[in-house]
C-alpha positions in Angstrom: 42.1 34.8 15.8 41.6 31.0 15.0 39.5 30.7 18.1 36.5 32.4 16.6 37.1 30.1 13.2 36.6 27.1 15.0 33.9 28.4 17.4 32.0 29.1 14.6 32.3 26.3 12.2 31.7 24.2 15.0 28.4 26.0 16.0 28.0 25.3 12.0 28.4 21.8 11.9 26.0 21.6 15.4 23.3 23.5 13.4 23.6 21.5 10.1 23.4 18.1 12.4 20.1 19.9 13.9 18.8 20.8 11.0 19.1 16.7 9.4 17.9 15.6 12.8 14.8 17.9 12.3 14.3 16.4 8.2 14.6 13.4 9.5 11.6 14.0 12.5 9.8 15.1 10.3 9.6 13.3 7.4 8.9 10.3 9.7 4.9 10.6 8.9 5.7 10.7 4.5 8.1 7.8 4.9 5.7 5.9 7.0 2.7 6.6 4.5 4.6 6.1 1.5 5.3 2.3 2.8 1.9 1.6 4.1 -0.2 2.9 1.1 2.1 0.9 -0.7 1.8 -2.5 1.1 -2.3 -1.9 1.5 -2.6 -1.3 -2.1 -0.4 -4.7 -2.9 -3.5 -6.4 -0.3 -5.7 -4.6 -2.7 -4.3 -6.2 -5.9 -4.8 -9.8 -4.0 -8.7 -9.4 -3.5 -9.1 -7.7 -6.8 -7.4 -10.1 -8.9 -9.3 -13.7 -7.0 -12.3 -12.0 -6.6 -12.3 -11.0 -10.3 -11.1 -14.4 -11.6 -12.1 -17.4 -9.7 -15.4 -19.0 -11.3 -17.5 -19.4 -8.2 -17.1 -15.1 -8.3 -16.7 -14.0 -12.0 -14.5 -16.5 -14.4 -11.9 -18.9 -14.3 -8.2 -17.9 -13.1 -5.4 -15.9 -11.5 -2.8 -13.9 -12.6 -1.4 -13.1 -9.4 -1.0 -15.9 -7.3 2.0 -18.1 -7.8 2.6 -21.9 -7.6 1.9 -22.8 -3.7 -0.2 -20.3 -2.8 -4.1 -21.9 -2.0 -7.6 -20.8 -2.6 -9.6 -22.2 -0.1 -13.6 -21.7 -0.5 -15.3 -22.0 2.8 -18.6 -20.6 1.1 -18.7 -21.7 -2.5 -22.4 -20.7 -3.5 -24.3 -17.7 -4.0 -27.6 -19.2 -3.5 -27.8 -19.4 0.4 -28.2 -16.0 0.4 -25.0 -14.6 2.4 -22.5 -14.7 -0.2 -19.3 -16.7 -1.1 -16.1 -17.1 0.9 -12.5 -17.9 1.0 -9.1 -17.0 1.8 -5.5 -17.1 -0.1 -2.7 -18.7 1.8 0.6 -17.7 0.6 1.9 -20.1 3.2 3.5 -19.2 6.9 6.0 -16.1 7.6 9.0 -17.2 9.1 11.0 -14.1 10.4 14.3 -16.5 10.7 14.2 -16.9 7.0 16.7 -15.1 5.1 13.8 -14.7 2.5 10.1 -14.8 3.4 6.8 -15.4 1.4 6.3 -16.3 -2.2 7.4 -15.0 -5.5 4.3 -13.0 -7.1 4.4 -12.7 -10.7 4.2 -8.7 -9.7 7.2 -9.3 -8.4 6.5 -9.1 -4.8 6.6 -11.3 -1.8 3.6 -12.4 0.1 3.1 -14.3 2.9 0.4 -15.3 5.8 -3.3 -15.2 4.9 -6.1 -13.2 3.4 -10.0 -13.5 3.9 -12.3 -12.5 1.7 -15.8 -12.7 1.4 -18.4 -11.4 -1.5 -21.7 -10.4 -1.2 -22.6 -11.1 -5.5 -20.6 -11.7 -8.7 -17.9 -8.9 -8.2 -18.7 -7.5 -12.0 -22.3 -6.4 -10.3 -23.1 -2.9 -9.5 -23.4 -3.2 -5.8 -21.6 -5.6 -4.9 -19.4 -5.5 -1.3 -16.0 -7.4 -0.9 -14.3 -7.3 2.4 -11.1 -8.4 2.7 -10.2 -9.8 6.3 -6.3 -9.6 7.4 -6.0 -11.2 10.7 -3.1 -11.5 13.1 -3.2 -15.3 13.2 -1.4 -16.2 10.3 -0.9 -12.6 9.6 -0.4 -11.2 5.9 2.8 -9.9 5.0 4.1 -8.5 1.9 7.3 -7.0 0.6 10.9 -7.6 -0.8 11.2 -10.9 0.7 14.0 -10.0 3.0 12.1 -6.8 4.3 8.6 -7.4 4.9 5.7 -5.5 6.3 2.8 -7.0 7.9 -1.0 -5.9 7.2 -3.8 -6.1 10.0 -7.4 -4.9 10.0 -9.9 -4.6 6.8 -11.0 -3.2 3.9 -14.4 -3.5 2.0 -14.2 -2.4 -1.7 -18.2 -1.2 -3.1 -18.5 -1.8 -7.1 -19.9 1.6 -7.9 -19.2 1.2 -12.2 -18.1 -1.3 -14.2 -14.6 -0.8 -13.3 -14.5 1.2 -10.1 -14.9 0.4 -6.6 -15.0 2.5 -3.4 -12.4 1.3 -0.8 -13.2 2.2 2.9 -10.2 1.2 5.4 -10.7 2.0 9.1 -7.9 1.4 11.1 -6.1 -0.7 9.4 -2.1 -1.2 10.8 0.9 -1.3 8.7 3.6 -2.7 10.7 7.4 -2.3 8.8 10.6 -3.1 10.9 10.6 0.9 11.6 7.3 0.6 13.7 3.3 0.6 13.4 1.8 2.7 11.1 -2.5 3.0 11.3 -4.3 4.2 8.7 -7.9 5.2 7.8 -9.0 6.2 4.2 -11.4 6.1 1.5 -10.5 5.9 -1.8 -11.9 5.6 -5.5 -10.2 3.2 -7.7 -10.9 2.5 -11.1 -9.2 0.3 -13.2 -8.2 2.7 -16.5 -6.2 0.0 -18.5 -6.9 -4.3 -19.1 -4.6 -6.2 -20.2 -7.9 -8.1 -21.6 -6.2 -12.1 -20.0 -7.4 -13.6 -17.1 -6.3 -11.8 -13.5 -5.4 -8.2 -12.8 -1.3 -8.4 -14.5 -0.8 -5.6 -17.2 -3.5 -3.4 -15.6 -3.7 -0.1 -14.8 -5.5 2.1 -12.2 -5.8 5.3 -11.0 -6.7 6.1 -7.0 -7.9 9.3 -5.5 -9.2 10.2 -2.0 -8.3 10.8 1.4 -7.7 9.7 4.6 -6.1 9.7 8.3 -4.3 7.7 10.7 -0.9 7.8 12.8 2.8 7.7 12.4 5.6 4.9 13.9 6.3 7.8 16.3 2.2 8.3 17.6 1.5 11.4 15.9 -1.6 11.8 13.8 -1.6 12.8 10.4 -3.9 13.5 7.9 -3.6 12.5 3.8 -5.5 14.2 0.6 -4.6 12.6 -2.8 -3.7 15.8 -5.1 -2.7 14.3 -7.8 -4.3 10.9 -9.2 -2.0 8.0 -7.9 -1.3 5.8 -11.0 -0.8 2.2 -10.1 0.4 -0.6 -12.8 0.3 -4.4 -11.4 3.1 -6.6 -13.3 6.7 -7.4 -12.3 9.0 -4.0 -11.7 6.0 -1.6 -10.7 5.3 -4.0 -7.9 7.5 -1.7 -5.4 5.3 2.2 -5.6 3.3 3.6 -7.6 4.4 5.3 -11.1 2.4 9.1 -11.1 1.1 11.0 -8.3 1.6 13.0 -5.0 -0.2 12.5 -1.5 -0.3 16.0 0.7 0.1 14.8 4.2 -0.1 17.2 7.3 0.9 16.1 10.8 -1.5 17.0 13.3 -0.3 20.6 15.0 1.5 21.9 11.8 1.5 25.1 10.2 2.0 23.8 6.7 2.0 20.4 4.5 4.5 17.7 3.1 4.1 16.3 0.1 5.1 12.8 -0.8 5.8 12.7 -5.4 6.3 9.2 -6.7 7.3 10.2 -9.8 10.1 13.3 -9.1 11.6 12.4 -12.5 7.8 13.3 -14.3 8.3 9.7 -16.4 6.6 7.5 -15.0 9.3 5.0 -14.8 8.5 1.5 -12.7 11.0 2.2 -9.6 10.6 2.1 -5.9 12.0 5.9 -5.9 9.8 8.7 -4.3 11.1 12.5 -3.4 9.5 14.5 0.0 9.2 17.5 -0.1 9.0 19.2 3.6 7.5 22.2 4.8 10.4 25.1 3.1 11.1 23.5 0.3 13.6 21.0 1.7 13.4 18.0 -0.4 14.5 14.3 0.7 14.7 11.0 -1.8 13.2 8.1 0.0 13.0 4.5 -1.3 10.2 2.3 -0.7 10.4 -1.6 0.4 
């Protein structure tokens, strides 16, 4: 009689080992967006905050970069007609180092370069900023010890006073799990100032959609359902603190969807909750 007993529990413990193999397949595309809208969004905050604060583009000043990293203008003047230029050096990634990049007063790491070029002041209605993230002396951002590199670029239209359209077209997200691309457009529009010089203490809140494909090659697609609220100072540096990306991988019958804020508080943490397709739901935690 105990052969059926263990025959059974062990066709039981096969199944359950199945059944995390499969959560773990396919949750692959969530976990994969959740770290690369979180690392494009940190290159976001870089443009935002120079382009908004340097006085050849707006007004004096930076809230964002720390001591080390360099503005360099290669186009200083508005006057010739094409705009100004420059790029942010947060100094060379070295993936020896037990900890890589510099200290942001957001409290992230950042390393490699950025290049950024505006077509007016960035306060006018209008006005096009493309940021530039090339793989010679590529960008990186993260936790210092686990970072995740940034090709391709984005160009952010002003639209309002405080809200820009962000286009991204193949951009690549490349964490030590694999290569994520990513295409979206967004709306983003800053919702709270901290009224001092540089983007720190703000709010903003990010809608839209997009597509692009997994670490594993499987196209997915992304819809924004409920407003993603980002704050930019030291602890909210990892996520953001309200709302939930449906994500679909190309070929399935139903959607994931990705909350950053399971405990409905808002709290500045790096914790996020999946929830796949039957109600399974997985904590992941974003670098």
């Amino acid at each position: 009689m105990a052969l059926p007993v263990v025959v059974v529990l062990l066709f039981s413990f096969a199944s359950c080992e199945k059944a995390l193999d499969d959560i773990s397949e396919t949750s692959t595309s969530a976990e994969d967006i959740a770290a690369a809208e979180t690392a494009i969004s940190s290159a976001f905050d870089v443009m935002d905050d120079v382009s908004s604060t340097d006085g050849r583009v707006l007004k004096n000043g930076s809230s964002l970069l720390p001591n080390g990293a360099q503005v360099v203008f290669t186009d200083s003047s508005f006057t010739d007609g094409n705009g100004v230029a420059f790029y942010i050096d947060f100094g060379p990634y070295n993936e020896n180092a037990p900890v890589n990049g510099l200290l942001c007063p957001d409290g992230k790491f950042r390393a490699g370069r950025v290049e950024i070029s505006v077509s007016s002041p960035y306060s006018q209605i209008g006005c096009v900023a493309t940021a530039n993230f090339p793989n010679s002396n590529a960008y990186y951002v993260g936790t210092g010890s686990i970072m995740n590199k940034v090709l391709g670029t984005m160009t952010a239209t002003r639209s309002a006073s405080e809200t820009v359209k962000l286009e991204i077209v193949n951009a690549q997200v490349i964490t030590p799990e694999g290569t994520v691309t990513l295409s979206s457009s967004k709306e983003i529009t800053r919702t709270v100032g901290s009224g001092d010089i540089g983007t720190l203490g703000d709010e903003f809140e990010i809608t839209g959609n997009g597509s692009g494909i997994n670490r594993d090659n499987e196209p997915f697609t992304i819809e924004i359902t409920k407003t993603l609220v980002k704050r930019v100072e030291d602890g909210c540096a990892n996520t953001f603190i309200i709302g939930k990306i449906e994500l679909k991988n190309d070929g399935a019958s139903s959607a994931m969807m990705i909350d950053f804020d399971p405990d409905n508080n808002g709290a500045c943490d790096n914790k996020a909750e999946i929830t796949l397709p039957g109600g399974i739901k997985k904590e992941i935690q974003i670098k």
